[in-house]
DSSP file (Angstrom, degrees, kcal/mol; ACC not computed):
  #  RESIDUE AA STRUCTURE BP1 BP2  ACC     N-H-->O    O-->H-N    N-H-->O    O-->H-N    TCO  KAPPA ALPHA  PHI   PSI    X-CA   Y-CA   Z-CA
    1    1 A X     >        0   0    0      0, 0.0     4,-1.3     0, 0.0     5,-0.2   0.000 360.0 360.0 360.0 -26.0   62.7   32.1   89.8
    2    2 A X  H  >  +     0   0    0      1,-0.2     4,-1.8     2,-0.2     5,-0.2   0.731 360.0  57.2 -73.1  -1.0   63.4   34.7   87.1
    3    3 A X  H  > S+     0   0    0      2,-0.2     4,-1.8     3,-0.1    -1,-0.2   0.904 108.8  42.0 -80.1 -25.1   64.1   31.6   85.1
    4    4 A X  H >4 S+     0   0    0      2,-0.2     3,-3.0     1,-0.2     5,-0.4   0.934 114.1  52.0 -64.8 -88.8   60.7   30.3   85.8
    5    5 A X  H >< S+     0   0    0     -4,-1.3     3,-1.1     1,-0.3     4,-0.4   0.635 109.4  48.2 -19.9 -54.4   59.1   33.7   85.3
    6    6 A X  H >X S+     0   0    0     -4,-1.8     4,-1.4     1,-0.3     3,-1.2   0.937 110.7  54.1 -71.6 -35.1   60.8   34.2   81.7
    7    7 A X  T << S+     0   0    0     -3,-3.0    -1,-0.3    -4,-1.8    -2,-0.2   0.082 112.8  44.0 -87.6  25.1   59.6   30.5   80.7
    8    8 A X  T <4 S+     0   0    0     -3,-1.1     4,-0.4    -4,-0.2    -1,-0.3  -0.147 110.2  52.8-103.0  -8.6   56.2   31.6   81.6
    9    9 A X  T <> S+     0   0    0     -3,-1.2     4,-2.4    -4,-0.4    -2,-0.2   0.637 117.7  41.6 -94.9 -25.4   56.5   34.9   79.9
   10   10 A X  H  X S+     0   0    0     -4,-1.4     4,-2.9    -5,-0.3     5,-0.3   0.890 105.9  54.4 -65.2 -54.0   57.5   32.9   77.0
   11   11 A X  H  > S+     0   0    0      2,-0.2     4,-4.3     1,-0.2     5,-0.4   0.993 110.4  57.4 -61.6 -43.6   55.1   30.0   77.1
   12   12 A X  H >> S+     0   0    0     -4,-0.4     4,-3.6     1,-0.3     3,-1.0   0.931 104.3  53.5 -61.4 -59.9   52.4   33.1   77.2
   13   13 A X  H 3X S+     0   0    0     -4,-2.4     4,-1.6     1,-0.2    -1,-0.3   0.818 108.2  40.8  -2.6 -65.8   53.7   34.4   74.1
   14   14 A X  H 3X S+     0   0    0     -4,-2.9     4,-2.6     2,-0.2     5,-0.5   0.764 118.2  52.0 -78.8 -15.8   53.6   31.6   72.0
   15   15 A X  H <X S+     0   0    0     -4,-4.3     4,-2.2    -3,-1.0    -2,-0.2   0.953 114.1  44.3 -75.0 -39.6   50.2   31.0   73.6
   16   16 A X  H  < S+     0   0    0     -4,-3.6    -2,-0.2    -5,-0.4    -1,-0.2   0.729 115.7  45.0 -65.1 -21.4   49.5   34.4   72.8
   17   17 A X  H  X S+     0   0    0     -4,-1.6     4,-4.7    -5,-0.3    -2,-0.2   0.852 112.6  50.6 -87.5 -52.0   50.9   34.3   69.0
   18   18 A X  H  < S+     0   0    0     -4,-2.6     2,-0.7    -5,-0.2     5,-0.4   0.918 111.8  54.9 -75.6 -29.9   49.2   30.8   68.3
   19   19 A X  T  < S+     0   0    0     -4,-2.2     2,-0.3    -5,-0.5    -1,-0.0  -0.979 111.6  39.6 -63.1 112.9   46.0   32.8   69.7
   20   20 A X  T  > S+     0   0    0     -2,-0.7     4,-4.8     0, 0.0     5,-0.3  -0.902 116.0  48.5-109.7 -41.4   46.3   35.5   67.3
   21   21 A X  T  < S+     0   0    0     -4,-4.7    -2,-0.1    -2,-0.3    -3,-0.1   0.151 114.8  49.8 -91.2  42.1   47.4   33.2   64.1
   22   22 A X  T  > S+     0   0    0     -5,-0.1     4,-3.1    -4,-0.1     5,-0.2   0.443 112.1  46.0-103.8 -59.8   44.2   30.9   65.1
   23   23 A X  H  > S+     0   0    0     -5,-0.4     4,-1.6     2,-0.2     5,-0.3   0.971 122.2  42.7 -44.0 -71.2   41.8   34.3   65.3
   24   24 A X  H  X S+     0   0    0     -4,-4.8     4,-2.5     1,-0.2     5,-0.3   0.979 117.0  42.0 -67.4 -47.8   43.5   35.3   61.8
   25   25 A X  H  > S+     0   0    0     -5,-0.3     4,-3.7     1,-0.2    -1,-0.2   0.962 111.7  50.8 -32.8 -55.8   43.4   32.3   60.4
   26   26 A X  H  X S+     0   0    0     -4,-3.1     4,-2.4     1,-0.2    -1,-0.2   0.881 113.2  55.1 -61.9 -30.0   39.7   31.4   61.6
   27   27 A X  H  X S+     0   0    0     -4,-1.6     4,-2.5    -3,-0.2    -1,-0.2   0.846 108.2  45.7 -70.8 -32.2   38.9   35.2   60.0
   28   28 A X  H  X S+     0   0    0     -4,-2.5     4,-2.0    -5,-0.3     5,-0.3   0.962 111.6  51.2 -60.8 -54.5   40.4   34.3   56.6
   29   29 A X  H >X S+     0   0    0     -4,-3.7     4,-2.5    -5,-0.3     3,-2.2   0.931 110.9  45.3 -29.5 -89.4   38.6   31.3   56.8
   30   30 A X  H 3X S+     0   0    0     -4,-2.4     4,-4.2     1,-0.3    -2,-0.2   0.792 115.3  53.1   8.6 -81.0   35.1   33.2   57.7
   31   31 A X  H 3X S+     0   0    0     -4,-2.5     4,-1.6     1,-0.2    -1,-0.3   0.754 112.2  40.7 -48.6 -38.4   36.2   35.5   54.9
   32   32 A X  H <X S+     0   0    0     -3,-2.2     4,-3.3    -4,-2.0     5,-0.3   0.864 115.7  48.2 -69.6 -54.7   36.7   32.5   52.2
   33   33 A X  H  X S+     0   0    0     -4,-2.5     4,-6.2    -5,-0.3     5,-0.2   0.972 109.3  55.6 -69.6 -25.9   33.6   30.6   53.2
   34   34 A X  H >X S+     0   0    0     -4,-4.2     4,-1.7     1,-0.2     3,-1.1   0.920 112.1  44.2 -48.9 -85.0   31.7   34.3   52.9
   35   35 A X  H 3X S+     0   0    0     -4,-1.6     4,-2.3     1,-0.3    -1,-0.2   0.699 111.6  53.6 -13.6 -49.4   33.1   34.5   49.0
   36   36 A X  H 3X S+     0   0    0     -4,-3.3     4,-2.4     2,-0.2    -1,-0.3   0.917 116.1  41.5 -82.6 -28.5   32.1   30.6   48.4
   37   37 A X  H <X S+     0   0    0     -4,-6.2     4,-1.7    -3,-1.1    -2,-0.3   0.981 112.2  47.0 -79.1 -27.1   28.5   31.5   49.6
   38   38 A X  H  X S+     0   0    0     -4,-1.7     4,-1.9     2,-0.2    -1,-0.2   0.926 115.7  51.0 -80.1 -46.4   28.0   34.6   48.0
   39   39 A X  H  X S+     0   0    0     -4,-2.3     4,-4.4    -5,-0.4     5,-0.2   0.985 109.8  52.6 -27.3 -74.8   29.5   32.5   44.9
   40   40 A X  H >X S+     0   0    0     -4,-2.4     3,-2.1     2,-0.3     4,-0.7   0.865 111.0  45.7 -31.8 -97.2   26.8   29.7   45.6
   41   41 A X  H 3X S+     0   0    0     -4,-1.7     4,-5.0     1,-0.3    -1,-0.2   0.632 106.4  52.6 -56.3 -23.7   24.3   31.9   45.5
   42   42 A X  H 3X S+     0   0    0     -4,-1.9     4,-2.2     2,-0.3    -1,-0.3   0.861 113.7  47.9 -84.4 -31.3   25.2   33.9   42.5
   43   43 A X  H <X S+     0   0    0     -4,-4.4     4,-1.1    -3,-2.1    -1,-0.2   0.745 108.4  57.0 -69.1 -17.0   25.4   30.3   40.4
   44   44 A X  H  X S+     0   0    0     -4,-0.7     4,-2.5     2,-0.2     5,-0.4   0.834 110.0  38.3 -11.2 -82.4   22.3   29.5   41.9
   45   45 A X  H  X S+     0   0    0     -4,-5.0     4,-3.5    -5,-0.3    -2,-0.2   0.976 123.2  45.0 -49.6 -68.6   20.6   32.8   40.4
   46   46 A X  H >X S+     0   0    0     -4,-2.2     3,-1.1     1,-0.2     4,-0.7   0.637 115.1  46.0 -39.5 -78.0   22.7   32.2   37.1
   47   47 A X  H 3X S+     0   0    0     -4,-1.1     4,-3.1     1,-0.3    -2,-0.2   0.591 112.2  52.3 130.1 -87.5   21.7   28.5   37.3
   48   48 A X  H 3X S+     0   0    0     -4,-2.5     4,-2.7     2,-0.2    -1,-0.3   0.966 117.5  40.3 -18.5 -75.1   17.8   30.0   38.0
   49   49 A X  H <X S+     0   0    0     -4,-3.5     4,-2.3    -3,-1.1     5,-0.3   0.914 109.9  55.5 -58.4 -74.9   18.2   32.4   34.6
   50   50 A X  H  X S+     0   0    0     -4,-0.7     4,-1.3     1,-0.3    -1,-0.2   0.681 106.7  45.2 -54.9 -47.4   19.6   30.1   32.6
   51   51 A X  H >X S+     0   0    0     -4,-3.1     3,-3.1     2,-0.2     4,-2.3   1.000 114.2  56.1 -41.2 -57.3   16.8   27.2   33.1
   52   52 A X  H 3X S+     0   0    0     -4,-2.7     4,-0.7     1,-0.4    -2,-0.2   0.806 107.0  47.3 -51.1 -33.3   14.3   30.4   32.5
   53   53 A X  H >X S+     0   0    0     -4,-2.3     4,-0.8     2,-0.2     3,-0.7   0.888 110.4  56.9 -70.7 -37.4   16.1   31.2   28.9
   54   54 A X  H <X S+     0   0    0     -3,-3.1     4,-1.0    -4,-1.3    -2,-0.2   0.737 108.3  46.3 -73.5 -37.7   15.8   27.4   28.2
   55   55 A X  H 3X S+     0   0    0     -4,-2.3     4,-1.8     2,-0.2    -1,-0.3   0.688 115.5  38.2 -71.3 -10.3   12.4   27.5   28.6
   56   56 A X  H << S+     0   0    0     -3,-0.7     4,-0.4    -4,-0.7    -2,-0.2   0.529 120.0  51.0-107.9 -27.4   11.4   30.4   26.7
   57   57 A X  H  < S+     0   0    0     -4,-0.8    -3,-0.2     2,-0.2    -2,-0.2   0.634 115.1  45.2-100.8 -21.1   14.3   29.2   24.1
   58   58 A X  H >X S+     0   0    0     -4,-1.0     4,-3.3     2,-0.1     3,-1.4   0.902 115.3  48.3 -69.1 -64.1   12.5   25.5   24.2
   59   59 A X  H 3X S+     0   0    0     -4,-1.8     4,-0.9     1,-0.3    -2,-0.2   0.629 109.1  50.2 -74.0  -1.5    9.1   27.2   23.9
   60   60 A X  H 3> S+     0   0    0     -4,-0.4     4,-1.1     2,-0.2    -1,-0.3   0.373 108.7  57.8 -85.3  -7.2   10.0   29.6   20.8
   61   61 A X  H <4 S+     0   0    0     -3,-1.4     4,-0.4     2,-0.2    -2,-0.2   0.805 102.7  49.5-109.4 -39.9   11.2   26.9   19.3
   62   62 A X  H  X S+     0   0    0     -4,-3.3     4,-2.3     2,-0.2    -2,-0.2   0.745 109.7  49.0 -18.7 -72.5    8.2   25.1   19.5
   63   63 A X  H >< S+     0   0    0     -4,-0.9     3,-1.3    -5,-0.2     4,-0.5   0.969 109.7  53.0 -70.0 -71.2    6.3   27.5   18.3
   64   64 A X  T 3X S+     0   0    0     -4,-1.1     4,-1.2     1,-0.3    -2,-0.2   0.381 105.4  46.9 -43.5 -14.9    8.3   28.0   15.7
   65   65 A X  H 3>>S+     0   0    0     -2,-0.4     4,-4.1    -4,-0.4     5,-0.5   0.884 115.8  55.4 -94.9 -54.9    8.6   24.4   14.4
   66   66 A X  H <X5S+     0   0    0     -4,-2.3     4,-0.5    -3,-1.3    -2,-0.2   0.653 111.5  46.4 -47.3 -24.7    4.2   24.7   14.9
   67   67 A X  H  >5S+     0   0    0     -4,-0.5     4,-0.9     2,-0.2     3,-0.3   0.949 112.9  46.0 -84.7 -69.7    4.4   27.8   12.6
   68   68 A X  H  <5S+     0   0    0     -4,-1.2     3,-0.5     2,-0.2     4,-0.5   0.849 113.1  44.0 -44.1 -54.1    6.4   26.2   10.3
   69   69 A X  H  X5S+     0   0    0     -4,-4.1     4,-2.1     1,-0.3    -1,-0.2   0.771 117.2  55.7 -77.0 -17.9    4.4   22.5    9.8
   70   70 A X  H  <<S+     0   0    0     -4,-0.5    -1,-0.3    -5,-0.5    -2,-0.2   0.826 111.5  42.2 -83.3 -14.8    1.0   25.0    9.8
   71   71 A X  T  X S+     0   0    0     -4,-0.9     4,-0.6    -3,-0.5    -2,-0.2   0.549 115.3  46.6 -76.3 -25.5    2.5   26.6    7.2
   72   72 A X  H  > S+     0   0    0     -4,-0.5     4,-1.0     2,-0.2    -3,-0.1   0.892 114.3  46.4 -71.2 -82.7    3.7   23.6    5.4
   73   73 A X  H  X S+     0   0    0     -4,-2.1     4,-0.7     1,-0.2    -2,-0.1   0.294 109.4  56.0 -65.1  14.9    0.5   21.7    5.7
   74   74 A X  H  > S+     0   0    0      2,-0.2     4,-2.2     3,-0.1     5,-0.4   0.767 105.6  52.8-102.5 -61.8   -1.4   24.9    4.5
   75   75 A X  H  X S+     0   0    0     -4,-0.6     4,-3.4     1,-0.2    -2,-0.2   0.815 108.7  52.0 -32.5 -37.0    0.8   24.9    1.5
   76   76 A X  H  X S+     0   0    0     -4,-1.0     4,-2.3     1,-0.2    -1,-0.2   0.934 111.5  48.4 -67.1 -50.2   -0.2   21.2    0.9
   77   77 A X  H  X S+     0   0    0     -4,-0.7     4,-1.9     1,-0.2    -1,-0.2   0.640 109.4  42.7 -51.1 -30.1   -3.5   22.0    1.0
   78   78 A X  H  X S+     0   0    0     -4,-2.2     4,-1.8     2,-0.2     5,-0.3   0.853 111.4  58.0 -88.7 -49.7   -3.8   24.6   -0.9
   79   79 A X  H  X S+     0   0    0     -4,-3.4     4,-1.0    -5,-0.4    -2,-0.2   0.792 112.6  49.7 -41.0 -31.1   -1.4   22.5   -3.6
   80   80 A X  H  X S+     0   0    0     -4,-2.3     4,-1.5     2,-0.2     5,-0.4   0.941 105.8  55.2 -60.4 -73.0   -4.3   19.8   -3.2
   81   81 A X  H  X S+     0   0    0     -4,-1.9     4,-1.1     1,-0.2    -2,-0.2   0.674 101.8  52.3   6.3 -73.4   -6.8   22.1   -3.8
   82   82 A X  H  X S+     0   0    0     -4,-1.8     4,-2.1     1,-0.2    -1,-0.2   0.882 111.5  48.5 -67.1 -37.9   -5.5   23.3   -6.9
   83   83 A X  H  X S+     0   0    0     -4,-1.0     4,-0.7    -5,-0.3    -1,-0.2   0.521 113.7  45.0 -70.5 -11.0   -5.3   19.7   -8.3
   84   84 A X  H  X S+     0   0    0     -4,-1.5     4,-0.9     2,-0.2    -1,-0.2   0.729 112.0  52.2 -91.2 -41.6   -8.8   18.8   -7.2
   85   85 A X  H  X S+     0   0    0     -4,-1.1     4,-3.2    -5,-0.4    -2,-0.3   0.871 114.7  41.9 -72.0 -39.6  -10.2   22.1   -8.6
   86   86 A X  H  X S+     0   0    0     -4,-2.1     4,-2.0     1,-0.3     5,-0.4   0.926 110.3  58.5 -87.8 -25.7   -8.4   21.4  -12.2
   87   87 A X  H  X>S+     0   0    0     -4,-0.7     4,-2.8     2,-0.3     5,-0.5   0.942 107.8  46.6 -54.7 -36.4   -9.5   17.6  -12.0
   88   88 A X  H  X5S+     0   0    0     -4,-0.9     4,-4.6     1,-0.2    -1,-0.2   0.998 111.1  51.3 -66.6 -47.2  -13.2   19.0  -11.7
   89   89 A X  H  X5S+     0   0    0     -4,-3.2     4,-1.1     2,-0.2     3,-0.3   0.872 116.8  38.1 -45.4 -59.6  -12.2   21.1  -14.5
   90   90 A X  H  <5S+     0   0    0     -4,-2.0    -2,-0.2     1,-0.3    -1,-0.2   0.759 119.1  45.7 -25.6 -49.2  -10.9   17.9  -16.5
   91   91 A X  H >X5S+     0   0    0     -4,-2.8     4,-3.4    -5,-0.4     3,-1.2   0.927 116.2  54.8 -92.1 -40.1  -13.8   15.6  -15.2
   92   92 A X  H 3<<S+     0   0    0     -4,-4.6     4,-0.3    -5,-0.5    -2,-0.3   0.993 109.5  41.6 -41.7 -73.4  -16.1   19.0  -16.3
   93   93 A X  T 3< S+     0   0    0     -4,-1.1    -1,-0.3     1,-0.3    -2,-0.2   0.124 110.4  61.4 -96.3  30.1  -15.0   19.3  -19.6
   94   94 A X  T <> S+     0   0    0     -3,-1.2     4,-3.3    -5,-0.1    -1,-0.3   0.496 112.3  39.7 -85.8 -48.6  -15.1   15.1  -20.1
   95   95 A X  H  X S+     0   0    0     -4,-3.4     4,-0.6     1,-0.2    -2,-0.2   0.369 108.0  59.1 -96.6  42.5  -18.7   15.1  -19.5
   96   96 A X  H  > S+     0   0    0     -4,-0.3     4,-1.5     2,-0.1    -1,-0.2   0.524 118.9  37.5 -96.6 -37.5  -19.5   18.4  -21.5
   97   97 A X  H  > S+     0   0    0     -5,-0.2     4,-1.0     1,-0.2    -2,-0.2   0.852 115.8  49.6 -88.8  -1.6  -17.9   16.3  -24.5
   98   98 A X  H >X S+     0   0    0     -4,-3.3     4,-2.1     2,-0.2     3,-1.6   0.991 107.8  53.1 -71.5 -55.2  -19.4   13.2  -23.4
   99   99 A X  H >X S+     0   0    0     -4,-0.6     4,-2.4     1,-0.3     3,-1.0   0.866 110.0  51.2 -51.9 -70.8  -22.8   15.1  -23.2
  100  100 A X  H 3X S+     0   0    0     -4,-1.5     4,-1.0     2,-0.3    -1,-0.3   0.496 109.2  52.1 -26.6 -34.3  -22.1   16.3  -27.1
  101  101 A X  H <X S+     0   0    0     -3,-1.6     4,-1.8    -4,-1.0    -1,-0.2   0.624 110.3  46.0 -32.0 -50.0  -21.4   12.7  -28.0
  102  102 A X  H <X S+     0   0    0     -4,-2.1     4,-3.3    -3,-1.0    -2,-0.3   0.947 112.8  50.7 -72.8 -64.5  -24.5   11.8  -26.5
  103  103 A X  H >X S+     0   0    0     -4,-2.4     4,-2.2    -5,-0.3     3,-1.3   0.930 113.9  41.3 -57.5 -72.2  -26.0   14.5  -28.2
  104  104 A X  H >X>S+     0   0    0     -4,-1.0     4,-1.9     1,-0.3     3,-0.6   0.940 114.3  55.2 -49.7 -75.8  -24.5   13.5  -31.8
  105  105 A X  H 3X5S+     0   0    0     -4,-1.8     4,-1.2     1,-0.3    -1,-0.3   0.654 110.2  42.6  -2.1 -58.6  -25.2   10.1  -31.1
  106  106 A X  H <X5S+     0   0    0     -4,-3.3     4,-3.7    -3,-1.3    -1,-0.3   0.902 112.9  53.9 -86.3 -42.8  -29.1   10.8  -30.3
  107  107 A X  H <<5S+     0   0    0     -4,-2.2     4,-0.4    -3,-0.6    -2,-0.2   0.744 101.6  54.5 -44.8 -41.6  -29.3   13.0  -33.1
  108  108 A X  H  <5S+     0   0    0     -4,-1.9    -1,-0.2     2,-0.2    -3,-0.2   0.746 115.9  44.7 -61.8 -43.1  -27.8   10.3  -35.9
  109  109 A X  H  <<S+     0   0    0     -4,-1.2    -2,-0.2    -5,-0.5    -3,-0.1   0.908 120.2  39.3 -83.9 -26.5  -30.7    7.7  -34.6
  110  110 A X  S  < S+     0   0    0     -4,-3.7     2,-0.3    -5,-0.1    -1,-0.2   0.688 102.5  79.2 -92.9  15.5  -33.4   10.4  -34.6
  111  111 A X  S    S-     0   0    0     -4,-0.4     2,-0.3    -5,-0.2     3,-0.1  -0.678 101.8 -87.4-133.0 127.3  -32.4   12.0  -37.6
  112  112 A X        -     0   0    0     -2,-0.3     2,-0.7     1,-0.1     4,-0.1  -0.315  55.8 -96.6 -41.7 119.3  -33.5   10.3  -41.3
  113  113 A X    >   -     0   0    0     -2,-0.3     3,-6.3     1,-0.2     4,-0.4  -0.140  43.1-166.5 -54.1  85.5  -30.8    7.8  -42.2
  114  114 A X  T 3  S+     0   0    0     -2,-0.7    -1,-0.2     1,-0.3    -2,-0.1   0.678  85.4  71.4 -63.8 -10.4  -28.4   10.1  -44.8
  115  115 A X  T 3  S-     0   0    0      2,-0.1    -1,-0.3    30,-0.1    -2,-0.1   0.622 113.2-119.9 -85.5 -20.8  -26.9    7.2  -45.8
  116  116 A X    <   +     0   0    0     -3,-6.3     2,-0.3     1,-0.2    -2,-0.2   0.946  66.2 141.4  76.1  23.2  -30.1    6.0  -47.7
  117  117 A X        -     0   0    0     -4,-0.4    -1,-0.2    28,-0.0    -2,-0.1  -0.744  57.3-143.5-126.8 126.1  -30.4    3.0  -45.6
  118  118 A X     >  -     0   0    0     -2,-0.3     4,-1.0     1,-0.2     5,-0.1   0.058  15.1-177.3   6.3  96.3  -33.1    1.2  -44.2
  119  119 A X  T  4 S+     0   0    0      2,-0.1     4,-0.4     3,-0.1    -1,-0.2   0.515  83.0  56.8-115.6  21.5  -31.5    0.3  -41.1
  120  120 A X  T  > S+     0   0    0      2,-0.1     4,-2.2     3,-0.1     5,-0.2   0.790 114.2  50.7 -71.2 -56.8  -35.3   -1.9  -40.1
  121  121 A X  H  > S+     0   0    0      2,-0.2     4,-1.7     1,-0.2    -2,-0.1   0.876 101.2  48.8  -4.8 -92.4  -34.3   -3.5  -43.3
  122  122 A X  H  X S+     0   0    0     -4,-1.0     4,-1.0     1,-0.3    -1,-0.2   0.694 117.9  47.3 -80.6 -53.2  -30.9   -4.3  -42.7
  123  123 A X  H >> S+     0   0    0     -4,-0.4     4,-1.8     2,-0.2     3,-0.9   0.953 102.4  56.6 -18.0 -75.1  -32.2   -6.0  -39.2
  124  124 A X  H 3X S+     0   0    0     -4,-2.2     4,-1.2     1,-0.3    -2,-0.2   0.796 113.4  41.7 -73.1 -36.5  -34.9   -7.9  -40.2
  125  125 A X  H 3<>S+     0   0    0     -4,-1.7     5,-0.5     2,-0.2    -1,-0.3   0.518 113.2  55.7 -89.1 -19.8  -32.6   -9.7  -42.8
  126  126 A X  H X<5S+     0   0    0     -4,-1.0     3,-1.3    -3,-0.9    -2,-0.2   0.929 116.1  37.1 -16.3 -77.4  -29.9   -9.7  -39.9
  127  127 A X  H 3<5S+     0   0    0     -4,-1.8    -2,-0.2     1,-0.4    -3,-0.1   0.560 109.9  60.6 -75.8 -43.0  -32.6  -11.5  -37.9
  128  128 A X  T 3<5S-     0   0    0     -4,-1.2    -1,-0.4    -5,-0.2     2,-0.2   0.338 130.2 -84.7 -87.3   0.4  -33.9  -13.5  -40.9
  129  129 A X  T < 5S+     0   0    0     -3,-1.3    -3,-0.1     1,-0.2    -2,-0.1  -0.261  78.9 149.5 117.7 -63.7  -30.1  -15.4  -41.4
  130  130 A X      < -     0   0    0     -5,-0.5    -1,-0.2    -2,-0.2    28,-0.2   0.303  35.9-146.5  -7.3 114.7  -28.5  -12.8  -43.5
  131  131 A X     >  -     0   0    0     27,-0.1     4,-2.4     1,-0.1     5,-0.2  -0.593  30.8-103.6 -87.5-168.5  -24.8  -12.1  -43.5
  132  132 A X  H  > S+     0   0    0      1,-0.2     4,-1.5    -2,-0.2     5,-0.1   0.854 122.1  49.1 -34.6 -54.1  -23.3   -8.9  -43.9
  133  133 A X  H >> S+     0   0    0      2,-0.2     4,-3.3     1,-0.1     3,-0.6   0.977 116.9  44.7 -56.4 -47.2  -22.2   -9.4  -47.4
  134  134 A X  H 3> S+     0   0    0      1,-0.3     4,-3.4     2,-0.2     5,-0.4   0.975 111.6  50.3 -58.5 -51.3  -26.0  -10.8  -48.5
  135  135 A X  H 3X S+     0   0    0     -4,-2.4     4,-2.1     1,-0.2    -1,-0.3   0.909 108.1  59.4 -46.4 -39.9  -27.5   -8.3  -46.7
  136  136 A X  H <<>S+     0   0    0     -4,-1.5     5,-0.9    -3,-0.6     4,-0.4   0.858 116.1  29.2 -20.6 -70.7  -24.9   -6.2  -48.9
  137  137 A X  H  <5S+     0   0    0     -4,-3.3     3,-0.3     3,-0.2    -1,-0.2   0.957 111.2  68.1 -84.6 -50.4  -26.2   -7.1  -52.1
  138  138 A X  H  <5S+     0   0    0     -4,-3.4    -2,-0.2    -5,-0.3    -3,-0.1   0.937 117.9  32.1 -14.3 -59.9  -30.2   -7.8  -50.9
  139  139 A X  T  <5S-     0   0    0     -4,-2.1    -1,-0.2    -5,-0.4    -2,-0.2   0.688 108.3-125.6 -95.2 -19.7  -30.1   -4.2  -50.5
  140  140 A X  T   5 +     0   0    0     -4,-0.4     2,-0.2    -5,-0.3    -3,-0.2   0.838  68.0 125.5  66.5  39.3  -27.8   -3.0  -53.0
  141  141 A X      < -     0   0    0     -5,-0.9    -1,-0.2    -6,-0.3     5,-0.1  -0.796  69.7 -80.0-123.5 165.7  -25.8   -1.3  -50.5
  142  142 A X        -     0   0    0     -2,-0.2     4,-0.5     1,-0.2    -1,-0.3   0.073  28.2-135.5 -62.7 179.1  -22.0   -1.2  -49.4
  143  143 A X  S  > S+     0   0    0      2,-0.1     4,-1.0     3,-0.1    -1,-0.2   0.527 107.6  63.3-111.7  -5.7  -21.1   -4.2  -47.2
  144  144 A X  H >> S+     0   0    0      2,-0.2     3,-4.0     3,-0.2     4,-0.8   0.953 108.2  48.1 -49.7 -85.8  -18.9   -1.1  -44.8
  145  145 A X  H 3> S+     0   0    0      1,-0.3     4,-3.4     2,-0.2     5,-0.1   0.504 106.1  50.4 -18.8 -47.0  -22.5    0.3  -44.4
  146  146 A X  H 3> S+     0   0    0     -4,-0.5     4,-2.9     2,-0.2    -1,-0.3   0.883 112.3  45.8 -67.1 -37.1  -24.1   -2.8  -43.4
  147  147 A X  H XX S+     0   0    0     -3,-4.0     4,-1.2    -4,-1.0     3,-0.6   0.939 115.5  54.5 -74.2 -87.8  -21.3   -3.7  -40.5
  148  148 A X  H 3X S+     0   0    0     -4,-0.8     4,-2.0     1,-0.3     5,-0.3   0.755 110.8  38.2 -16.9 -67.6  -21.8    0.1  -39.4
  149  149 A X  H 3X S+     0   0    0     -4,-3.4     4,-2.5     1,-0.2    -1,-0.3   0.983 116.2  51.9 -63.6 -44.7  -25.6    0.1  -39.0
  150  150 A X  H X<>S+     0   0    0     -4,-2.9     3,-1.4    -3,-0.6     5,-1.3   0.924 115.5  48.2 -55.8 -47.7  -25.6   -3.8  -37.3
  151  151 A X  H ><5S+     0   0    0     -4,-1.2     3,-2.9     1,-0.3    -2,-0.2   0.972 110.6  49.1 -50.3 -82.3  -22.7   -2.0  -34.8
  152  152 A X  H 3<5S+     0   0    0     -4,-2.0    -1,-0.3     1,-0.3    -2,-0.2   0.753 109.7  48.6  -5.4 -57.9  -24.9    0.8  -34.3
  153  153 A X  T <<5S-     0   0    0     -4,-2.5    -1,-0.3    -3,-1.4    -2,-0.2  -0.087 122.6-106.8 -92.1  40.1  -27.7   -1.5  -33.5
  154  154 A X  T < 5S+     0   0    0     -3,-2.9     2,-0.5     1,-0.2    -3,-0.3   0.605  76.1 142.2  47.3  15.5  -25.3   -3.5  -30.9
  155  155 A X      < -     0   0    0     -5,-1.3     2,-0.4    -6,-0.2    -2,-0.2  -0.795  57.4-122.6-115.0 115.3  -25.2   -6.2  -33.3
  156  156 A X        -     0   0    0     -2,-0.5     2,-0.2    -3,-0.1    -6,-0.0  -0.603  25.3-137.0 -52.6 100.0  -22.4   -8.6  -34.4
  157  157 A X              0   0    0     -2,-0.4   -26,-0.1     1,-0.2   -10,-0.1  -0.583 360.0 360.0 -62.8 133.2  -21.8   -8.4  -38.2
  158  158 A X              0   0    0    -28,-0.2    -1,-0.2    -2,-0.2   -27,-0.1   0.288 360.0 360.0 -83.0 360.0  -21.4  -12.2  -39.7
């Protein structure tokens, strides 16, 4: 029987030794899976921050492109502006010399004819057949003169 009794002291041994490396083991385990959650969670949090900087880094960036094209198109505007403002100037000082044209213009018909001609004359003989040169000589004035005043009067010298 002590043979029995030592191969029962035995078998409880190894039963007792593979109970003890299954308890450590199963605590190393334990410990390992503790370490991957506490991992998890803390890549999770990073994971958590990292979106929140992406939004904040999305939305600065954002504004910033909105800053920029208001800033842009402000430039444009203003660049418009100027070109609209100097065209008025342009288109201003067109009709101030047109007006002064006008002016000269109105002045030359109302004004006695310095040229010493008859430009009812110079018409009526127009009107009557006359070309330029006859009228020219009729009147005993240059044949320039004569083309000038018919021009004047919208009238085609012949």
């Amino acid at each position: 029987m002590s043979e029995e009794i030592l191969l029962i002291y035995i078998l409880a041994g190894c039963l007792l030794l593979m109970a003890i490396f299954l308890i450590v083991r199963e605590s190393a385990a334990a410990k390992l899976t503790r370490k991957i959650a506490i991992a998890l969670r803390s890549a999770q949090k990073a994971r958590v921050a990292i979106e929140h900087d992406l939004k904040i880094a999305q939305q600065n960036a954002l504004d910033q492109i909105k800053q920029q094209s208001a800033s842009i198109l402000s430039e444009h505007i203003r660049a418009m502006q100027e070109e609209l403002r100097d065209m008025q100037i342009e288109n201003d000082a067109r009709a101030l010399r047109l007006e002064r044209i006008e002016e000269r213009v109105d002045e030359f018909f109302a004004a006695p004819n310095h040229l010493g001609i008859d430009a009812s004359k110079v018409i009526a003989l127009y009107n009557s057949g006359f070309n330029a040169n006859e009228i020219a000589k009729e009147l005993k004035i240059n044949q320039s003169e004569v083309v000038l005043t018919l021009r004047l009067n919208n009238l085609e010298a012949r």
